[in-house]
C-alpha positions in Angstrom: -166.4 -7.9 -177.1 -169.9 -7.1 -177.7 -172.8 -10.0 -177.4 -173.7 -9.3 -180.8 -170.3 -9.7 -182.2 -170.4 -12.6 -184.1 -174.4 -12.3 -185.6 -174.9 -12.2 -188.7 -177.3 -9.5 -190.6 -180.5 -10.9 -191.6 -181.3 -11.9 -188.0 -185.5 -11.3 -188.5 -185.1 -13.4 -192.1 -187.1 -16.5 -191.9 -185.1 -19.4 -194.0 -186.6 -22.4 -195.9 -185.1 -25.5 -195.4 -186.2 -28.8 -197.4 -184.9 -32.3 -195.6 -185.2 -35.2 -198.3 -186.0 -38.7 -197.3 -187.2 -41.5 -198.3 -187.5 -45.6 -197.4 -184.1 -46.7 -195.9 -183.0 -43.1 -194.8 -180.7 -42.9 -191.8 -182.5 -41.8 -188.7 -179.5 -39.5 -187.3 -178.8 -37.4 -190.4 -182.7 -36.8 -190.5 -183.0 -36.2 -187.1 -179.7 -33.9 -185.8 -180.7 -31.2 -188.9 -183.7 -31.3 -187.6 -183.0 -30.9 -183.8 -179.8 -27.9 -184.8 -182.2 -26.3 -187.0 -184.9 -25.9 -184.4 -182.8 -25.4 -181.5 -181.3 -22.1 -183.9 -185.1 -20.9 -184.3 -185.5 -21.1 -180.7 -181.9 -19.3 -179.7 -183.2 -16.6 -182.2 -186.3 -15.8 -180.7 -185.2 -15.7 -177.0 -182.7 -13.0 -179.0 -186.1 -11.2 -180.4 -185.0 -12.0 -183.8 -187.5 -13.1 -185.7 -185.4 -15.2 -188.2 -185.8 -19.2 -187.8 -185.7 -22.0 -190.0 -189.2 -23.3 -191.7 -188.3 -27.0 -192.3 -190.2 -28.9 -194.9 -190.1 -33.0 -194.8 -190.2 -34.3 -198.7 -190.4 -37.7 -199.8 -190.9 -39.3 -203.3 -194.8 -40.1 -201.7 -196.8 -37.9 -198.5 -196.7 -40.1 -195.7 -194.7 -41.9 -193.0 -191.4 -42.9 -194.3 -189.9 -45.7 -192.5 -186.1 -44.8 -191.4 -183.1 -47.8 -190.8 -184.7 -47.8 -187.3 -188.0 -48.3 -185.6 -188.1 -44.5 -186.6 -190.3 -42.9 -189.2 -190.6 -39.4 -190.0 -193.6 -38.0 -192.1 -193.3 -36.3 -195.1 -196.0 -33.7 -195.8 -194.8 -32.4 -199.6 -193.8 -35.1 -202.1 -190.5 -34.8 -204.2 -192.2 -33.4 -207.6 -194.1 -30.8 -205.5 -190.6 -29.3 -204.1 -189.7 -26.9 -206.7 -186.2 -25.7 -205.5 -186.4 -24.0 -202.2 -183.5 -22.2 -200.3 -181.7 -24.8 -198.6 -182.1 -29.2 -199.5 -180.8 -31.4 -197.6 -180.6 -34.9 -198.4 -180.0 -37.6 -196.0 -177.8 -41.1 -196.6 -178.9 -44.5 -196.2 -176.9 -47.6 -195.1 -178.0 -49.6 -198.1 -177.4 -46.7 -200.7 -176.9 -48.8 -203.9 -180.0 -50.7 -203.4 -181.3 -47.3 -202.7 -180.2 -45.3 -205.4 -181.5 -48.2 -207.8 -184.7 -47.6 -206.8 -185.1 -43.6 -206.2 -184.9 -42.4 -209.9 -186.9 -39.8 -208.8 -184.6 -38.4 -206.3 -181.3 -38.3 -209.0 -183.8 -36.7 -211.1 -185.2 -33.9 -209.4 -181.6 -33.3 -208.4 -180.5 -33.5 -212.1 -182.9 -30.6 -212.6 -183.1 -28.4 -209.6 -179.9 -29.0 -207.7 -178.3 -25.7 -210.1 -181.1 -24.0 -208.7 -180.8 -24.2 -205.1 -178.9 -21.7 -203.2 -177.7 -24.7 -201.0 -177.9 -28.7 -201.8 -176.5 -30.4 -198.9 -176.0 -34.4 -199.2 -175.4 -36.1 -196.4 -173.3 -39.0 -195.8 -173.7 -41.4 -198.4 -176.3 -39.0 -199.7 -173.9 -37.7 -201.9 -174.4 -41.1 -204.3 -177.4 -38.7 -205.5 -175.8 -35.9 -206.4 -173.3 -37.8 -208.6 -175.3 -39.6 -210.1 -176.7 -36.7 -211.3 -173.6 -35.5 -212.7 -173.6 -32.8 -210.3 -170.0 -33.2 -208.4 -168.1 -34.3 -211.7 -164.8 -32.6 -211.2 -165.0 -31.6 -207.9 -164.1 -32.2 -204.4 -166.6 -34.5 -202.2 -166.9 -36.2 -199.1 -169.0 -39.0 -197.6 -168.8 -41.8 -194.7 -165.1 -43.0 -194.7 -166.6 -46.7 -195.3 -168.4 -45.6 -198.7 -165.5 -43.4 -199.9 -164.0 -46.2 -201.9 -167.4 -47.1 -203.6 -168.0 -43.6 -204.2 -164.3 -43.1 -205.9 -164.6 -46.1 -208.2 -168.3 -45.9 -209.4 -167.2 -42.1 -209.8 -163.8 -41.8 -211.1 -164.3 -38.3 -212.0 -165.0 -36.8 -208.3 -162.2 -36.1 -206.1 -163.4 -38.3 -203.1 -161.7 -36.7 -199.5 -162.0 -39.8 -197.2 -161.1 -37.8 -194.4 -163.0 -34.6 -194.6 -166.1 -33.8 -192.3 -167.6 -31.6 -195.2 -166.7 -30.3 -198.3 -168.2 -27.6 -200.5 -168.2 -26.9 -203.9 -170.1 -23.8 -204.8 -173.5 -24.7 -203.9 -173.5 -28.0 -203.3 -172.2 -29.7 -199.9 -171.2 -33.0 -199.3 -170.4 -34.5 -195.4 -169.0 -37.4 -194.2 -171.3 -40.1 -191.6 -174.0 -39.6 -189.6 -172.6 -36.9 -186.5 -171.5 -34.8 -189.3 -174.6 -33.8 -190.4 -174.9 -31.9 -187.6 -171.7 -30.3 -187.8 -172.6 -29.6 -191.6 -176.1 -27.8 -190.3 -174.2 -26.2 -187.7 -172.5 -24.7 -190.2 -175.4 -23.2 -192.4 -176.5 -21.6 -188.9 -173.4 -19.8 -188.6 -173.4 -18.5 -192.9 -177.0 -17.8 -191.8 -177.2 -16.0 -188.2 -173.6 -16.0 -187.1 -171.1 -17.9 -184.9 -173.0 -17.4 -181.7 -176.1 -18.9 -182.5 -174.3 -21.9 -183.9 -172.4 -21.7 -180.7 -175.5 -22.0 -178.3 -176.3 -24.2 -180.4 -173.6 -27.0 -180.3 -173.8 -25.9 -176.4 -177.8 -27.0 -176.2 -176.4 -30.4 -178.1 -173.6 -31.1 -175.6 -171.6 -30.9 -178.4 -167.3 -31.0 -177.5 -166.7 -28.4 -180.8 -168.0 -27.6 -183.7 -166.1 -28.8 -185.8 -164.9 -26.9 -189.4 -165.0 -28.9 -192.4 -161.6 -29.5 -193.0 -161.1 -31.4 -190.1 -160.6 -34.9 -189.8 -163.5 -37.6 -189.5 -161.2 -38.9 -186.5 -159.6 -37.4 -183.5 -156.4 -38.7 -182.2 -158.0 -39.9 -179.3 -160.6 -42.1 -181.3 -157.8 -43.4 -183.8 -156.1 -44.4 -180.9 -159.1 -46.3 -179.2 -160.2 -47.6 -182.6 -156.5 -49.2 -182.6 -155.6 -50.0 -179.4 -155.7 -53.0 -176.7 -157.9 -52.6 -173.4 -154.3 -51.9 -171.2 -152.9 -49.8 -173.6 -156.1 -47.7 -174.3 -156.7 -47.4 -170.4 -153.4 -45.5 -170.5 -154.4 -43.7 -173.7 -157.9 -42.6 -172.2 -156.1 -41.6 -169.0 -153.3 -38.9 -170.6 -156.6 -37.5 -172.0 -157.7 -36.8 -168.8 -155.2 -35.5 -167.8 -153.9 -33.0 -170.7 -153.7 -30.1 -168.5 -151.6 -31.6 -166.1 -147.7 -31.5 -166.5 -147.3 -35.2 -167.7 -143.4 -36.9 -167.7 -143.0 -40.5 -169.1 -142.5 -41.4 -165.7 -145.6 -40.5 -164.2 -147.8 -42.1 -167.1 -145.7 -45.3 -166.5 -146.0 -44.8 -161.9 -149.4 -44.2 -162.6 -150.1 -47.6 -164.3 -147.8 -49.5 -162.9 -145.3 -50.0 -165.1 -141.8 -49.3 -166.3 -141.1 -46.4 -168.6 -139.0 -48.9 -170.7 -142.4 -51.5 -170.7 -144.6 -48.5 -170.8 -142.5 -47.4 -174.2 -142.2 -50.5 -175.5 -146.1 -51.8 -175.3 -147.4 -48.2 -176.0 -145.8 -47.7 -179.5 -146.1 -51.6 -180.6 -150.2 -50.8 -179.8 -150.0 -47.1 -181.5 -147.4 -47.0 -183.3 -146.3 -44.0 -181.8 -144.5 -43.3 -178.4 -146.3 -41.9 -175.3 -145.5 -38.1 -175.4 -145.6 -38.1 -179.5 -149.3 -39.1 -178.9 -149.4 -37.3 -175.8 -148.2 -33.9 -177.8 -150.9 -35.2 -180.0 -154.0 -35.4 -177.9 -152.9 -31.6 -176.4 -152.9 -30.5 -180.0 -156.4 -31.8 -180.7 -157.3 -29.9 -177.2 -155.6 -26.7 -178.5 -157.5 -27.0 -182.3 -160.6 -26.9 -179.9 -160.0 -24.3 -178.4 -158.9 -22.0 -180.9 -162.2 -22.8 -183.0 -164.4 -22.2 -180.0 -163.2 -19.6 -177.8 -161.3 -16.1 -178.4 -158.5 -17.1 -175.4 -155.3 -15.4 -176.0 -152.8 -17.7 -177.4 -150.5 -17.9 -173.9 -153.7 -19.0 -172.1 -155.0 -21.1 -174.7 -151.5 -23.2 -174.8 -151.7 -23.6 -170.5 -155.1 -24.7 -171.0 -154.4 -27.5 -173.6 -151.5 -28.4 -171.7 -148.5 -26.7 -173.3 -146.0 -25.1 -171.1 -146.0 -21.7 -173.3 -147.6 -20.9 -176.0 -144.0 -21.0 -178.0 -144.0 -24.8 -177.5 -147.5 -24.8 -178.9 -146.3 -23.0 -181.8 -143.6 -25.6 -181.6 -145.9 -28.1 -182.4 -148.2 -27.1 -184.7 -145.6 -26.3 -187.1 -143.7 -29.7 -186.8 -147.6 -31.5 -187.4 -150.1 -29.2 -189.3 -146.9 -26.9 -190.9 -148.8 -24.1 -189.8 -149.2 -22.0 -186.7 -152.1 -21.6 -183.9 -152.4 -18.2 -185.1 -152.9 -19.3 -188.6 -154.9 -22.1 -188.1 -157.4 -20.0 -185.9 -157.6 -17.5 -188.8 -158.4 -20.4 -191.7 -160.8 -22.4 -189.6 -162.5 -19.8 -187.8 -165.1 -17.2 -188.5 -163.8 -13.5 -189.2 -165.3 -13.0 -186.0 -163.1 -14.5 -184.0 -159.7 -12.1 -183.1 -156.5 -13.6 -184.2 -155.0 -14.0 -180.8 
């Protein structure tokens, strides 16, 4: 495989890149664009590309623009000076219905120039902007899984996905809370310069995967801790650590102590679920990782994820996403990644 595989043409094309804030806006969602987008420009010109993102901070009023935090960010072209550049984003806010009460301006410029930009991104609970402009009737749309049920019921007419990391709908994008943002921008670097610059760049963030779209808000591990009691998620965090490793019910329940019959019983009243059905679970996740992110060969792929061939992977992506590893590679991944 060549370096160069997965770059996109266009490498020396500089891109123009609005972010939108204003009072209230959330200081991650400003801040993670900002740090993919700049980390991109910098992967491109140790490249000697001279393509790079030139970022613009707008706000209804020049200025500093106070963030939910001790953060603010200052905005150097106000919202009716904008015109419709390239690429908007549009951060959330915690507060967005006292927000979008009082930023008329910001429905309206996106009334009248969101059909005009090649890409209007809304971030989190940034997407209350866009419908209230009329903008997602009839579509698909995501947002923070704790404003998705505000969203659906002051907007009957959008399809809300609660679960979603992003969604788009021609050129408009909606994403789910705060980390997602990044894995939204991650994915304009990729439409925009290719798979490996969005690569190094989720490498430079210490990010676990860059994550497509379609996947869930929540991985089975977090579910789990989200759910679970301190013993129970010890044992939970544990298998996780340990994916690689040929696990039996009887070494999860040696290892804590327990009996398998105690460890079965306490397990699934916590989860729901018994120990090697989550266990299965958590390898999948592992697998979905690394079909997304590297071009393994499947019977690798499967060892390193913990399976004990790369039939019992299949095994189990069929029985929990009704599809295979090949397959799910193929819809989630770039055409630049082989098919394994």
């Amino acid at each position: 495989m060549s370096a160069n595989q997965h770059l996109a043409p266009g490498m020396d094309q500089r891109r123009h890149v609005a972010l939108v804030i204003y009072p209230g806006f959330k200081t991650l969602e400003a801040t993670g664009p900002l740090s993919v987008l700049g980390y991109a420009t910098r992967h491109l010109a140790e490249a000697g590309h001279a393509g790079g993102y030139d970022v613009t901070i707008v706000a209804p009023e020049v200025g500093h623009i106070p963030s939910d935090t001790a953060m603010s960010l200052e905005a150097t072209v106000a919202l009716k000076e904008l015109g419709a550049p390239e690429t908007v984003l549009i951060a959330g806010a915690a507060r967005i219905e006292e927000v979008l009460s009082g930023q008329h301006a910001l429905v309206d410029w996106c009334r009248e120039n969101g059909p005009r930009v090649r890409r209007c991104a809304a971030l989190c609970t940034g997407s209350f902007f866009l419908a209230e402009a009329g903008l997602l009737e009839g579509q698909r749309a995501a947002t923070h899984w704790n404003y998705a049920e505000r969203l659906r019921q002051r907007y009957p007419e959008i399809d809300v996905d609660a679960d979603a990391i992003f969604v788009q709908a021609g050129r408009f994008w909606t994403s789910a809370g705060v980390t997602a943002a990044i894995d939204l921008t991650l994915a304009f670097v990729e439409q925009d310069y290719g798979r490996d610059i969005a690569l190094g760049v989720a490498r430079d963030m210490v990010m676990y995967l860059k994550r497509p779209g379609g996947q869930s808000q929540f991985s089975t591990l977090l579910t789990g801790q989200m759910a679970g009691a301190t013993s129970m998620t010890k044992v939970l965090t544990w298998m996780s650590d340990r994916l690689d490793q040929p696990l039996s019910l009887s070494d999860i329940a040696a290892a804590h102590g327990m009996s398998v019959r105690s460890l079965t019983r306490a397990f699934t009243a916590e989860f729901a679920v018994a120990p090697m059905t989550m266990l299965e679970a958590l390898r999948c996740d592992r697998a979905k990782a690394l079909l997304l992110d590297t071009d393994l060969p499947l019977k690798i792929l499967a060892y390193r994820a913990g399976f004990q061939s790369d039939e019992q992977m299949r095994k189990a992506f069929r029985r929990r996403f009704s599809l295979s590893p090949r397959d799910y590679r193929a819809r989630f991944a770039t055409s630049g990644t082989p098919p394994g």
